[in-house]
N, C-alpha and C positions, 0 to 999 in steps of 0.2 A: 121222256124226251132224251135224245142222242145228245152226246158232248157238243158237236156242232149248231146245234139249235139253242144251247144254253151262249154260246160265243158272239151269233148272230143275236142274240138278247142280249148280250153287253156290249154288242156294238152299236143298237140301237140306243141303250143309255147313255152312252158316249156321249153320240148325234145328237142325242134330245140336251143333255146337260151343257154341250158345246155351244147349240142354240140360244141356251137360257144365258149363259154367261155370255155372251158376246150380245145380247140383248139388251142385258141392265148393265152393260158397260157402254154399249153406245145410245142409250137414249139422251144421257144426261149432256153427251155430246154435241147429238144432235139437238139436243133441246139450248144448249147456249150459241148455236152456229144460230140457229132460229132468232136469238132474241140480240146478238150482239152482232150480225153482218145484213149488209143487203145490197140487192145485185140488179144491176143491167142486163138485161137477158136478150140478145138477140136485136138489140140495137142497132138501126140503120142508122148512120153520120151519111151523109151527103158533105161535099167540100167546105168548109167551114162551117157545119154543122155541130152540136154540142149534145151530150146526154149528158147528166145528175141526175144523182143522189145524195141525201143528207143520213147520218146519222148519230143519236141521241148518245152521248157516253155521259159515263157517270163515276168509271174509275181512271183514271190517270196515270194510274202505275203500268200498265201493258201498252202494246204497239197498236197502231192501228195498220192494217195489212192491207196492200190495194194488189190486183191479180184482175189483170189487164188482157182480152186475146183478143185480134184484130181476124177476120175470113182473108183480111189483102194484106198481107207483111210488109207491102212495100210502101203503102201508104203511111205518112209521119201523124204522129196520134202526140197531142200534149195531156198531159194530168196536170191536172191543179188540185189541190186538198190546204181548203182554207177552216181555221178555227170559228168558234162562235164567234169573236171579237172581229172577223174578219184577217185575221192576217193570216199570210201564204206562209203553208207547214213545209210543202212540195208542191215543184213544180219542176218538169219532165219533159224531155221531148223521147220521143221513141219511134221505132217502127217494128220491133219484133215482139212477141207476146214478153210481157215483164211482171215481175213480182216488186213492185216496192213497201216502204216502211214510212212511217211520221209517229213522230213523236205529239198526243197530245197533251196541252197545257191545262188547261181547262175544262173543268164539267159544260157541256152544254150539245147544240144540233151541230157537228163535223160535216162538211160537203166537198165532194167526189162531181169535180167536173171533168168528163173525157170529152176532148175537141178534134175534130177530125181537121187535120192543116194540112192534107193534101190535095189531087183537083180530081180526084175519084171515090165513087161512093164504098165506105168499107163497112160492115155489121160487124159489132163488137159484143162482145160477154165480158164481164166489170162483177168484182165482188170486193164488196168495201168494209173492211169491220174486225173485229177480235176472231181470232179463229184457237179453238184447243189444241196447246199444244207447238203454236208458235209464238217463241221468242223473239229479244232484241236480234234484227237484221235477218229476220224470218227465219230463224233457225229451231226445225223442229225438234220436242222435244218427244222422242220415245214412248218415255214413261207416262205420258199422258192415255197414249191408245193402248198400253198395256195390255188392259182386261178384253180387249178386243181380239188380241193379236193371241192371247189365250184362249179364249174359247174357237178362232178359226184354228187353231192347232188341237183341241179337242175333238171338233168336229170332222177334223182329217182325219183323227187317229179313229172316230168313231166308223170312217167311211171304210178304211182300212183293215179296221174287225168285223167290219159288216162283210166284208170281200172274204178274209181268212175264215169266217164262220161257214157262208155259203160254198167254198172250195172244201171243206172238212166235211158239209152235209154230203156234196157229192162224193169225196172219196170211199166215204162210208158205205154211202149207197154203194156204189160201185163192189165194195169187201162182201157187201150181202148177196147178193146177186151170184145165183147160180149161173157156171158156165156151164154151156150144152157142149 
């Protein structure tokens, strides 16, 4: 095997290793978006119309994160997010896509009402819940998606040697190659 064909081998190991790590760093990710959010998807509101969602918390110590998008901006959308006990965390009037925050108090079912208060029909997308990685007043934190941000830099670097391997197989070629 020529230099270049060994290169293109480690640039495949790169790929593959870049793959594996940025795998087992976002499962566990996606496995808590799974178990601690949940989402309005595609939601028609008609004028005074309302979509909910409830859900189950169980730690206290984190935010709960509401991320709000309307198809009509111009229509006025209110949030409500009221506790198990019933009393209002927040409550919002808006019209342009928003990220807010609530503080919960209590273990129990949290609920996520969007109300359409203007006199035209808007479909919204709503995600309600702990997300990795975001802090007090949504402020992401980095070092959460670390191992992700690692392996897609792996797997560049591997794309990269797979390029510089393949440009070296052909020069080579090219050196052997009798001219007429």
């Amino acid at each position: 095997m020529k230099r270049g064909h060994y290169v293109v081998i480690g640039g495949v190991a790169l790929f593959v290793i870049g793959i594996a790590v940025t795998v087992i760093w976002a499962l566990p990710i996606a496995e808590q978006i799974r178990r601690e959010t949940v989402f309005l998807q595609r939601e028609q509101l008609d004028a005074g119309e309302s979509g909910a969602v409830s859900l189950d918390v169980t730690d206290t110590s984190k935010p709960l994160s509401i991320f709000v998008s309307s198809t009509n901006t111009t229509v006025p959308l209110t949030i409500l997010v009221t506790s198990p006990q019933g009393k209002t965390l927040l409550d919002s009037n808006f019209t342009e896509n928003t990220v807010m925050s609530a503080e919960p108090t209590v273990a129990g079912a949290y609920s996520l009402r969007v109300t359409n208060q203007g006199q035209s029909t808007t479909i919204i997308d709503a995600i309600f819940g702990r997300f990795p990685g975001i802090g007090e007043n949504n402020q992401v934190n980095f070092e959460t998606f670390g191992g992700v941000f690692e392996g897609v830099g792996i797997i560049i670097a591997g794309v990269m040697v797979i390029i510089a391997g393949i440009v070296v197989v052909i020069v080579d070629r090219k050196k052997r190659t009798p001219s007429l």
